[in-house]
C-alpha positions in Angstrom: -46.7 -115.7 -286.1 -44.2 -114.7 -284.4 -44.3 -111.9 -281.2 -42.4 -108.7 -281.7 -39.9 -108.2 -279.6 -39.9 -104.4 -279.1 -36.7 -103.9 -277.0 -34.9 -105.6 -279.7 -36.4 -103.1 -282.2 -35.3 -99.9 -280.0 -32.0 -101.0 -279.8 -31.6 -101.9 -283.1 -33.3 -98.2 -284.4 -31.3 -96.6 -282.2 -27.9 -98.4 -283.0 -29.1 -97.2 -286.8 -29.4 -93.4 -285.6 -26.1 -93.7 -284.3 -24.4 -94.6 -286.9 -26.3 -92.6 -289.3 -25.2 -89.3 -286.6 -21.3 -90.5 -286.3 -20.8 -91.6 -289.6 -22.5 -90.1 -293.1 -24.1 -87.7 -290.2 -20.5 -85.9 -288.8 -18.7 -86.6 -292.1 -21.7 -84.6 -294.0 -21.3 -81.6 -291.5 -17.1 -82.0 -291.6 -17.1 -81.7 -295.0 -20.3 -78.8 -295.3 -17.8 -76.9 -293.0 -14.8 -77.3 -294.5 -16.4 -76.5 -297.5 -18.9 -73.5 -296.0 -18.1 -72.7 -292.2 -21.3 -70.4 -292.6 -23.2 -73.8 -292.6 -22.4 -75.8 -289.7 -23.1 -72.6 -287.8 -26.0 -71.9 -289.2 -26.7 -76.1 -288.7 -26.3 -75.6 -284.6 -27.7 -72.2 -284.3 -31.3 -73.4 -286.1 -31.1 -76.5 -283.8 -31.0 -75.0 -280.6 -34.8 -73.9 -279.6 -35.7 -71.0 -277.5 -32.7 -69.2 -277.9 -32.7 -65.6 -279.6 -31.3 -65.8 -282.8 -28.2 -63.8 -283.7 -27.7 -63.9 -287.3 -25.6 -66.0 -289.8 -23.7 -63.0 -290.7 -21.0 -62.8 -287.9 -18.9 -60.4 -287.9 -20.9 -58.0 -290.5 -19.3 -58.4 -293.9 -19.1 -54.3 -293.7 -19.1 -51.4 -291.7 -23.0 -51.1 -291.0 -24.3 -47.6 -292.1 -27.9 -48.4 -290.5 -29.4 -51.1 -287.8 -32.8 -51.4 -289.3 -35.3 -51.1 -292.2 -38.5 -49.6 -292.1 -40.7 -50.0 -295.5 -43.3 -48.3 -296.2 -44.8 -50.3 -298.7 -47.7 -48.0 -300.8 -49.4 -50.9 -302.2 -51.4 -50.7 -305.8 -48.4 -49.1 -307.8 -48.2 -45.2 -306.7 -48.2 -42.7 -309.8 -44.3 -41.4 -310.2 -46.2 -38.7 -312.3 -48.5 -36.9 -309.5 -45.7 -37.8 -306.8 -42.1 -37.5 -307.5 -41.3 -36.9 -311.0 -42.4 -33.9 -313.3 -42.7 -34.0 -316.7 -43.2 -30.5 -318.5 -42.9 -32.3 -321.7 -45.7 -34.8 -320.8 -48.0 -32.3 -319.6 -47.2 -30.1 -323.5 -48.8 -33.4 -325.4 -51.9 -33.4 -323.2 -54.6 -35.6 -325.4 -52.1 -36.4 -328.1 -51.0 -39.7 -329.0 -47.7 -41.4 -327.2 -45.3 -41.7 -330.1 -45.3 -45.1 -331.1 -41.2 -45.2 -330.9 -42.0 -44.8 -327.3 -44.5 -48.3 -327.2 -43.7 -50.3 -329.7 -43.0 -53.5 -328.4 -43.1 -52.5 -324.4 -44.9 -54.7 -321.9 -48.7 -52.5 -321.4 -51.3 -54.4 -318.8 -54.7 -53.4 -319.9 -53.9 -50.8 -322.4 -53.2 -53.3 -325.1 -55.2 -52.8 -328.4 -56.7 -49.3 -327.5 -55.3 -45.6 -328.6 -52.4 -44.5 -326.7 -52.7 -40.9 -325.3 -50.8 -39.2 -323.1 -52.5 -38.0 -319.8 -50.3 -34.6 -318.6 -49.4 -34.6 -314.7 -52.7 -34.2 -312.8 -51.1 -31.9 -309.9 -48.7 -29.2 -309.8 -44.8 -29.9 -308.6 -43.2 -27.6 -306.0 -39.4 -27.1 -305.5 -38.6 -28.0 -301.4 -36.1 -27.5 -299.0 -32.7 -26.0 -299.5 -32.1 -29.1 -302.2 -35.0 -28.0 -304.5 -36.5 -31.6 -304.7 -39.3 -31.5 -306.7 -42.5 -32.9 -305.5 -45.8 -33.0 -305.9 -47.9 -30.0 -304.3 -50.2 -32.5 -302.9 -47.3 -33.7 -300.5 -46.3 -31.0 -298.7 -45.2 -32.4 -295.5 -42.9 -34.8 -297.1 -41.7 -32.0 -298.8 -40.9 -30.5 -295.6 -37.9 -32.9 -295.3 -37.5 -33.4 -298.8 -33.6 -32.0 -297.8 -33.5 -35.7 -295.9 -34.5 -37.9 -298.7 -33.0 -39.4 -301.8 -35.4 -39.6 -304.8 -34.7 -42.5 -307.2 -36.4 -41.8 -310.1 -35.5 -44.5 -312.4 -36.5 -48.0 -310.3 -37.4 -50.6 -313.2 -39.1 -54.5 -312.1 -40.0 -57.4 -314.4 -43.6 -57.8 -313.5 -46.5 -55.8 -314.5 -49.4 -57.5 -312.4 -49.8 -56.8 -308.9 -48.9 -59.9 -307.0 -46.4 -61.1 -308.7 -44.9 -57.5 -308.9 -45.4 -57.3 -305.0 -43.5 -60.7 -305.0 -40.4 -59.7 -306.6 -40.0 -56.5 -304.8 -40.1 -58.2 -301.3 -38.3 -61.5 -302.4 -36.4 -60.7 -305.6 -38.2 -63.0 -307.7 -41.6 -63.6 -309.4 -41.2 -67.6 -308.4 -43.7 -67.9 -304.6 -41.9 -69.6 -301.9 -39.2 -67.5 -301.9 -37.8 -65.8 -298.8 -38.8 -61.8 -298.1 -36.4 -59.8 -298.0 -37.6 -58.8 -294.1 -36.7 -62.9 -293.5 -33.4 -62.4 -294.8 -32.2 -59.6 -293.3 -33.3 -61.5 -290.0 -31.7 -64.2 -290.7 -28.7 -62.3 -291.6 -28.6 -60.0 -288.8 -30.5 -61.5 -285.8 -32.5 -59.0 -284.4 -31.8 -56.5 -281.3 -35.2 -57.5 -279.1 -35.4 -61.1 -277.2 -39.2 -60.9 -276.7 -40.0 -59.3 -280.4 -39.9 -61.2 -283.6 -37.1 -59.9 -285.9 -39.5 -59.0 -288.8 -43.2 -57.1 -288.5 -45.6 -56.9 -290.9 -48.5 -53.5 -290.0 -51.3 -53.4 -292.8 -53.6 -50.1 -293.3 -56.4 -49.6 -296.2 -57.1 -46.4 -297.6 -60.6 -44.2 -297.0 -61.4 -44.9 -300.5 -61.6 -48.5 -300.1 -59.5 -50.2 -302.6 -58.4 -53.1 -300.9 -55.4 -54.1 -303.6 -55.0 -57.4 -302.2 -51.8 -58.6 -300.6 -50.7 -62.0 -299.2 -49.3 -63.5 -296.4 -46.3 -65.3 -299.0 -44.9 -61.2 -299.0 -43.3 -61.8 -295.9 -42.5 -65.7 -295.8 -39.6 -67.3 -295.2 -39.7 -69.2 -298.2 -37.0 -72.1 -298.4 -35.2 -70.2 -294.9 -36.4 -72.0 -291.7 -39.9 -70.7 -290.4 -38.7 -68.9 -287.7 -37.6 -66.4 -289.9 -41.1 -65.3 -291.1 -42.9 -61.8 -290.6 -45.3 -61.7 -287.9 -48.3 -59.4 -288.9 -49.5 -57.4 -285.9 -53.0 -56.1 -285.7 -52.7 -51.9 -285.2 -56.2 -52.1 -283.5 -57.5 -54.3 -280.7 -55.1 -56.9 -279.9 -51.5 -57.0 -281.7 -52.0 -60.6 -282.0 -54.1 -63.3 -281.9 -54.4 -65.0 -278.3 -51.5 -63.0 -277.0 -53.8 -62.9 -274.0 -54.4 -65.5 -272.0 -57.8 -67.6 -271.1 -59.9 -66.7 -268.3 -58.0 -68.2 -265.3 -54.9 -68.9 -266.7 -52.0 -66.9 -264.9 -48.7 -66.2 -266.4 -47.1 -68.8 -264.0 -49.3 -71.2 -265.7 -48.3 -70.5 -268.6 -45.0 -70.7 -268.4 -45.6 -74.5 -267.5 -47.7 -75.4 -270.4 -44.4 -73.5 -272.5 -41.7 -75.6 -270.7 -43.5 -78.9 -270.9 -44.4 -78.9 -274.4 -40.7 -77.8 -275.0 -39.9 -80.4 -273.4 -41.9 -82.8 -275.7 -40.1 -81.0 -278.6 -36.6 -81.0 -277.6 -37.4 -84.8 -276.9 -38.4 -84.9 -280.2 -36.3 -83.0 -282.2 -32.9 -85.1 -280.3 -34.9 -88.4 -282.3 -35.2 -87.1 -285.3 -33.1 -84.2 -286.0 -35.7 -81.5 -287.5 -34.6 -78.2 -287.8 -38.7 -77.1 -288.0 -38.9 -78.8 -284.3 -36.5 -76.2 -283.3 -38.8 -73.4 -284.6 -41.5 -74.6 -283.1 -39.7 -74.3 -279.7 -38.6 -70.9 -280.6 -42.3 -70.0 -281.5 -43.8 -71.4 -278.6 -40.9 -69.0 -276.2 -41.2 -66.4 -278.5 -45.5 -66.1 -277.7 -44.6 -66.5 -274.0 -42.3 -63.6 -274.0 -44.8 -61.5 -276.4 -47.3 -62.0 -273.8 -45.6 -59.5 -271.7 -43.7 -57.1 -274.5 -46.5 -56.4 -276.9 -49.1 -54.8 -274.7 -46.7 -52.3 -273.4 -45.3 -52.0 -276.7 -49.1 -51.4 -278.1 -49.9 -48.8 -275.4 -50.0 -45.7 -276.7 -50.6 -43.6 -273.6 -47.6 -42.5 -272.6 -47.2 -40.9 -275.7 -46.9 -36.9 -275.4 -49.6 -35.2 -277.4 -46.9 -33.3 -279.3 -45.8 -36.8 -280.6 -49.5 -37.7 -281.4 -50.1 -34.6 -283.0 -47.5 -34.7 -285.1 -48.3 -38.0 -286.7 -52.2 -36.6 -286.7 -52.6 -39.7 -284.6 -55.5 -40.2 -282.0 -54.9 -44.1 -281.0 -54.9 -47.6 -282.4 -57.5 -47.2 -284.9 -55.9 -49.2 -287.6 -54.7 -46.2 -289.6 -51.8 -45.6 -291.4 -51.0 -43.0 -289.1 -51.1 -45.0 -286.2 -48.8 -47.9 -287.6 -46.5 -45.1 -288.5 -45.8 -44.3 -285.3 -45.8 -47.9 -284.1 -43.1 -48.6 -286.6 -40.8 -46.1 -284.6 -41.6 -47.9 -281.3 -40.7 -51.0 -282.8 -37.3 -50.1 -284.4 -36.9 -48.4 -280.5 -37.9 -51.8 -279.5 -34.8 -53.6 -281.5 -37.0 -55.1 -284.2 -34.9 -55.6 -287.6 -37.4 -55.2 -290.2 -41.0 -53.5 -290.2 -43.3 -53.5 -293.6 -46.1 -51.4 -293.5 -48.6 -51.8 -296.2 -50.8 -49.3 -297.3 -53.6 -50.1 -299.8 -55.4 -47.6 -302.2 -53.2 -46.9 -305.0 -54.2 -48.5 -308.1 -55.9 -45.6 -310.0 -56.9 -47.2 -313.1 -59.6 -43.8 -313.2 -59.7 -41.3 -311.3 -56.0 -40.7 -310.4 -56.3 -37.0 -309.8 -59.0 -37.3 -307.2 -57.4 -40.7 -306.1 -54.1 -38.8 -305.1 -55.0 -36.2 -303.8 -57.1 -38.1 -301.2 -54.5 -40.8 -300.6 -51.9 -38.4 -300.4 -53.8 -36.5 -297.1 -53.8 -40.3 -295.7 -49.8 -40.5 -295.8 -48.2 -37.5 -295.9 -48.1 -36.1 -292.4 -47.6 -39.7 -291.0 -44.5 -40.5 -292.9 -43.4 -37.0 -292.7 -43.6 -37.2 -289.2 -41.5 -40.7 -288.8 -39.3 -39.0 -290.4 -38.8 -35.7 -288.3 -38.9 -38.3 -285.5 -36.5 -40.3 -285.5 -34.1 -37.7 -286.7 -34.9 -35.4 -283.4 -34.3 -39.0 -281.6 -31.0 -39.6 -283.2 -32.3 -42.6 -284.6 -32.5 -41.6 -288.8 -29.0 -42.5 -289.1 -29.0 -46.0 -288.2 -32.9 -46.3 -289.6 -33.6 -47.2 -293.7 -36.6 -45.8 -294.5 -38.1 -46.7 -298.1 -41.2 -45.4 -299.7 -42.8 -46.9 -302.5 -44.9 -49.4 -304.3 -44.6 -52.6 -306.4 -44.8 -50.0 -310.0 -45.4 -47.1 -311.3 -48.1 -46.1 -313.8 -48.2 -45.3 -317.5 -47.9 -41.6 -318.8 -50.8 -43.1 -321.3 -54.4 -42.1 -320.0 -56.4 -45.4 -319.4 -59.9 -42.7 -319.3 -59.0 -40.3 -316.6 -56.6 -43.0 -314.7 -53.1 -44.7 -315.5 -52.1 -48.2 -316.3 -49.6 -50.5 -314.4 -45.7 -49.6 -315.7 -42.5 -51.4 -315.1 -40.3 -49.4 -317.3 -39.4 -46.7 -314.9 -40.7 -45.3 -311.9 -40.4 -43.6 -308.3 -39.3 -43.9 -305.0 -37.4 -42.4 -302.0 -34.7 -43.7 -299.6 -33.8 -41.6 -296.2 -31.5 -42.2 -293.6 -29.3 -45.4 -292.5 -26.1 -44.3 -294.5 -28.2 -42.7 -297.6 -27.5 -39.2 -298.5 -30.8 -36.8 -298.4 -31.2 -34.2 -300.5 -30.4 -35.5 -303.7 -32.3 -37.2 -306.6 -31.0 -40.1 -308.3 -31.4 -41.0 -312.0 -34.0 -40.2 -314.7 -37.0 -40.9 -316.9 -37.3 -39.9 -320.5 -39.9 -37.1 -321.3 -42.7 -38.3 -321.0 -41.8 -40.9 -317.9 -42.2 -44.0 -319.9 -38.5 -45.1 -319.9 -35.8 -45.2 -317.1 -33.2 -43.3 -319.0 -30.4 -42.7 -317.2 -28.6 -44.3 -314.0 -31.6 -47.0 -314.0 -31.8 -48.9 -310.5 -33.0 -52.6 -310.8 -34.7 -53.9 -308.1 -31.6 -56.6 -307.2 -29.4 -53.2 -307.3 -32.3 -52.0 -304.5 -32.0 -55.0 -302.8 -28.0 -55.0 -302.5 -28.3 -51.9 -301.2 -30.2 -52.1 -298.8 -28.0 -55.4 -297.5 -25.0 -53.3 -297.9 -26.4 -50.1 -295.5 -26.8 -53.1 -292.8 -23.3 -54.4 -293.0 -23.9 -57.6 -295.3 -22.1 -58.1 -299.0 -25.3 -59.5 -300.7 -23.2 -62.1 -302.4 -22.5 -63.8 -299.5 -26.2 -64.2 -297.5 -26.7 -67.2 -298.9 -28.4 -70.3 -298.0 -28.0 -73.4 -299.4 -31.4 -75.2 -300.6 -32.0 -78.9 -302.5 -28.4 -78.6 -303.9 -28.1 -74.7 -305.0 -26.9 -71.4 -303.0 -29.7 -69.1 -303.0 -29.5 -65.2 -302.1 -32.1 -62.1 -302.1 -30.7 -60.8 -305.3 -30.2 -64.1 -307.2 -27.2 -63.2 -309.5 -27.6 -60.1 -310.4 -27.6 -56.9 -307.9 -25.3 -54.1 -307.6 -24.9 -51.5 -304.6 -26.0 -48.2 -305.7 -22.8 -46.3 -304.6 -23.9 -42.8 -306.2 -26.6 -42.5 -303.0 -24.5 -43.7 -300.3 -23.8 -41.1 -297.8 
């Protein structure tokens, strides 16, 4: 048997990588960017590890009417009916049956088979602020600035279970593996902070204890690179796993294990080309620099007591009180995009009780972000949303409501929205969006249009196809634009 003769093999692969890189390899990206220039930037800028990313979109597609999103993601499917949209007519037909020209036909989760009644509004509504918004009683507070938010009452979704409802409002589709819309808009827009991911994830359960689950896939990248994920910080004890270091390990130390093992990769990736190499790079700096950021950015004491006070908050105790308030230090800090879930809304029974105890939970904290980052000049350039995956039925299921897609509630403030106004309808009885009905692609392309970006044209191309938040569908809400 003949030896191998190894040299003769190096050379050889290595005479095949070059002409695989100067041929098929530069005429694929010559072509890509004559055909896409998006692409060949998009090619170099994923290559390159350890350097902050700056978005694809470059300059902005539009005048930018905010800098950031913050969503505050009521998880379960919040009520439209004891929150933000009254129904006199619905509360009349108390205990009689939903006329069947109403349900005939409609998509119903667990109601299916049983006597449809309708179940009135199980709270009173108060007119607030100098716009008259009607609200539920039970949410005073956000009533309070009720004259700086825009109430969509008409939001309709495709998917009437909870994860896959969760799925398409965060990525615009029911398919997993999709990217978030937090992942786009980083990848889009880069993000302001070097030693802060571009996209974080706070989670907070209600008192009550319904832990409506969520996943991790909410706030994937999907088919984007990895980098582009949401990072999920803990709001009590450490932010993150292992952001501290071992018991005598120093930072200088540290910072050699980082640079070797980029090393290793950056060796790597110049063999073989892989754009995930260049993420890991980028993750490995990123967790060097968060060593340093995120303990100052966790530290709470230098917070005036007014500040706590106002968001009824006494630490890092996991609440959603607390991550409220560490959503505002992290849009200060130049993060892109911050989800906060909140679990406890899926009152299948006792929905009066349920929202009236849920409702104490949320409504001074996001009252409070609110009031401030308006007295610190940031609501302008801040998106905040509030709302949840669906609404519920205006049928009884018992003394509770079942999941509804057909029309529900939610409320937009800030970043280039107008406040003070409410935005299309239900019928009656709050079954039916009736009038100026909002898809959740026409929520999506708005939200890409306050930051700048033409939702059309954030693309990225993926085994053959151009894929985008909003699919092919989506139009910019231009009624609520301020």
């Amino acid at each position: 048997m003949n030896a191998i003769n190894y040299e003769s093999l190096r050379r050889d692969i290595s005479r095949r990588s070059f002409l695989a890189h100067t041929t098929s390899g530069v005429g694929a990206m010559a072509l890509a960017s004559l055909l896409d220039p998006r692409s060949l930037a998009a090619a170099e800028a994923t290559s390159k590890g350890g350097e902050r990313w700056g978005g694809i979109v470059n300059p902005l597609h539009l005048k930018p009417r905010a800098k950031r999103v913050i969503h505050l993601c009521m998880a379960g499917g919040p009520s439209h009916l004891e929150t933000l949209d009254f129904k006199p007519e619905l509360a009349k037909r108390d205990g009689q049956p939903m006329p069947e020209s109403v349900t005939k036909g409609q998509p119903i989760a667990q109601l299916q088979g049983q006597q449809l009644k309708c179940l009135a509004p199980q709270h009173k509504f108060e007119k607030y602020g100098q716009s008259g918004q009607e609200i539920c009683d039970q949410f005073p507070k956000i009533g309070g600035v009720s004259d700086d938010l825009c109430i969509i009452r008409s939001l309709v979704t495709e998917a009437i279970n909870h994860d896959p409802a969760h799925t398409f409002m965060n990525t615009g589709t029911t398919i997993s593996g999709r990217p978030s819309m937090g992942s786009w808009c980083w990848y889009g827009l880069g993000a302001d902070a070097a030693d802060l991911p571009g996209f974080v994830v706070l989670t907070s359960t209600g008192k009550s204890g319904q832990m409506q689950p969520i996943a991790s896939r909410q706030w994937h990248s999907g088919l984007l690179p990895s980098r582009f994920q949401g990072v999920r910080f803990n709001s009590k004890g450490d932010a993150a796993y292992y952001i501290n270091n071992p018991p005598g390990v120093n930072a200088g130390q540290q910072r050699d294990v980082v640079d070797a093992v980029g090393s290793l990769n950056r060796l790597l990736d110049s063999s073989i080309d892989d754009p995930e190499i260049a993420t890991r790079i980028n993750q490995y700096e990123m967790a060097f620099k968060m060593q340093s950021s995120v303990p100052a950015l966790m530290d709470l004491s230098k917070e005036p007591k007014h500040i706590m006070d106002l968001y009824g908050c006494t630490g890092l105790d996991g609440s959603f009180n607390a991550n409220c308030l560490l959503a505002r230090r992290l849009a200060e800090s130049g993060v892109r995009f911050i989800q906060l879930y909140h679990r406890d809304w899926d009152h299948h029974g006792g929905v009066r009780d349920g929202i009236a105890g849920i409702a104490k939970e949320v409504d001074t904290p996001c009252s409070a972000l609110i009031a401030d980052l308006k007295q610190r000049g940031m609501l302008d350039e801040t998106l905040v949303i509030w709302g949840g995956e669906f609404g519920r039925t205006p049928m009884a299921q018992g003394n509770g409501r079942d999941h509804h897609i057909k029309g529900f509630s939610i409320w937009m403030a800030g970043g280039g929205i107008k406040g003070g106004i409410s935005h299309g309808a239900t019928d009656e009885f709050g079954y039916n969006a009736a009038t100026d009905i909002v898809h959740v692609h026409d929520l999506h392309a708005t939200i890409l249009h306050c930051l700048g970006v033409d939702h059309k044209r954030l693309t990225y191309r993926f085994q053959g196809r151009d894929f985008r938040l909003t699919d092919v569908r989506g139009n910019v809400i231009q009624q609520i634009l301020a």
